[in-house]
Structures are given as structure tokens and as C-alpha cells.
N, C-alpha and C positions, 0 to 999 in steps of 0.2 A: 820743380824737377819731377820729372814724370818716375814713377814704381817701373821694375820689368813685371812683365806678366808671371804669372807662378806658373811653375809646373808639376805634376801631381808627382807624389811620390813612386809613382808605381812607374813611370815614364823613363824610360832611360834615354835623354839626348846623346847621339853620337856627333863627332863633327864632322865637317864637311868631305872633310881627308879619309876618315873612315867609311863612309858611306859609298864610296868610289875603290874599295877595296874588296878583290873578288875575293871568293872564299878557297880558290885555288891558290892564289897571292897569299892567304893566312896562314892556309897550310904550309905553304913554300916556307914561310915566316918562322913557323914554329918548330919545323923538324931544322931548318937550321941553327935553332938553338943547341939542337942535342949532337950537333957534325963531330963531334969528340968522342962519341960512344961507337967505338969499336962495330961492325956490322956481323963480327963471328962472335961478339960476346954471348954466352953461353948461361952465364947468371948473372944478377944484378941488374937488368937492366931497366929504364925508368920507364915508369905506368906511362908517363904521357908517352909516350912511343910508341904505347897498341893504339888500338883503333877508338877505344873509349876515351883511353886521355889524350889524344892528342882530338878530340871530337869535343872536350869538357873545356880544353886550352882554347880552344877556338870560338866556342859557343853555340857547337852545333849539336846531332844528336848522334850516338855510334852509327847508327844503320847513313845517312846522312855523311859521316864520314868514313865509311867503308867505302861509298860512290864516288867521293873526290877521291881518295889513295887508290883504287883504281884505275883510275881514269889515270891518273901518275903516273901506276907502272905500267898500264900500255905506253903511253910514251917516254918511259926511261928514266924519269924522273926519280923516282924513291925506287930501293930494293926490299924486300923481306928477310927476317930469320928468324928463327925461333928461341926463346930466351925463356929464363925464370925472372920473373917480375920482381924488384926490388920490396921488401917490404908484403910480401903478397900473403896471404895467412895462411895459404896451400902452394905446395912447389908443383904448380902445371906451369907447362911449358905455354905459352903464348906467341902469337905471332906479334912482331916490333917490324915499324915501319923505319927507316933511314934516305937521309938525303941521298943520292948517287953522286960520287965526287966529280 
């Protein structure tokens, strides 16, 4: 019986299904996780929602996903508000991305 080949540890295989998944798809993906969060909420609302976490949800980098949530709301996609970050260690107000219903 033949061994599989090893793979290094540092190597992360994706499979087939995911390699074929834009990263406008991801995004679509993850802000419909948070479709329950309110678009006027005003405090509490979750890290992945700014531009950092939902860039860290994904696996990409903030500036990287500034470019795709743009590219969103020119086309209607996600709206903007402004919110206090759940958990945040200072109360600034942030911009939170939302799916558009």
C-alpha cells in the first residue's frame, strides 16, 4: 500500500470548492452571517462588521478589504453606519459594513 505524500506544515491545502470561491463571494458570505444586526445600531456592534474583521473573517488584509466593501457599495450591495464596537477598549465610533436586504 502506497504512503500519501506529506505536506509541510506551514502549507495550508484548500479544497477544490474553495479555490473557486471569489473573494467578493466570501465577503457576500460573511456579512450574511451578521443580517440580524440592526443597520441603525448605535453601540454594540460586532468587530467583524468593520473593515478589519470582516478582512481577518475572511483571510484577507483591512486595506484589501476596504477594496472589495467598496466595490459593494457602488453596486448596492452592503450599506454603512456608524457604531461603537462591542468589546472595543475605547468608545470611537467606527464604520460597520451590512448586508442591503
Amino acid at each position: 500500500m502506497k504512503k500519501a505524500p506529506r505536506v509541510k506544515s506551514s502549507h495550508v491545502q484548500t479544497s477544490p470548492m474553495e479555490q473557486n470561491v471569489s473573494l467578493h463571494d466570501k465577503m457576500l458570505a460573511h456579512l450574511y452571517r451578521y443580517r440580524y444586526v440592526r443597520n441603525d445600531i448605535e453601540y454594540d456592534a460586532p468587530y467583524e462588521l468593520t473593515q478589519e474583521g470582516s478582512g481577518i473573517a475572511i483571510g484577507i488584509t483591512r486595506s484589501h478589504a476596504s477594496i472589495i466593501l467598496a466595490r459593494m457599495m457602488d453596486k448596492g450591495e452592503v450599506s454603512t453606519s456608524k457604531s461603537i464596537i462591542k468589546g472595543a477598549p475605547k468608545a470611537i465610533r467606527r464604520k460597520v459594513y451590512h448586508i442591503t436586504p
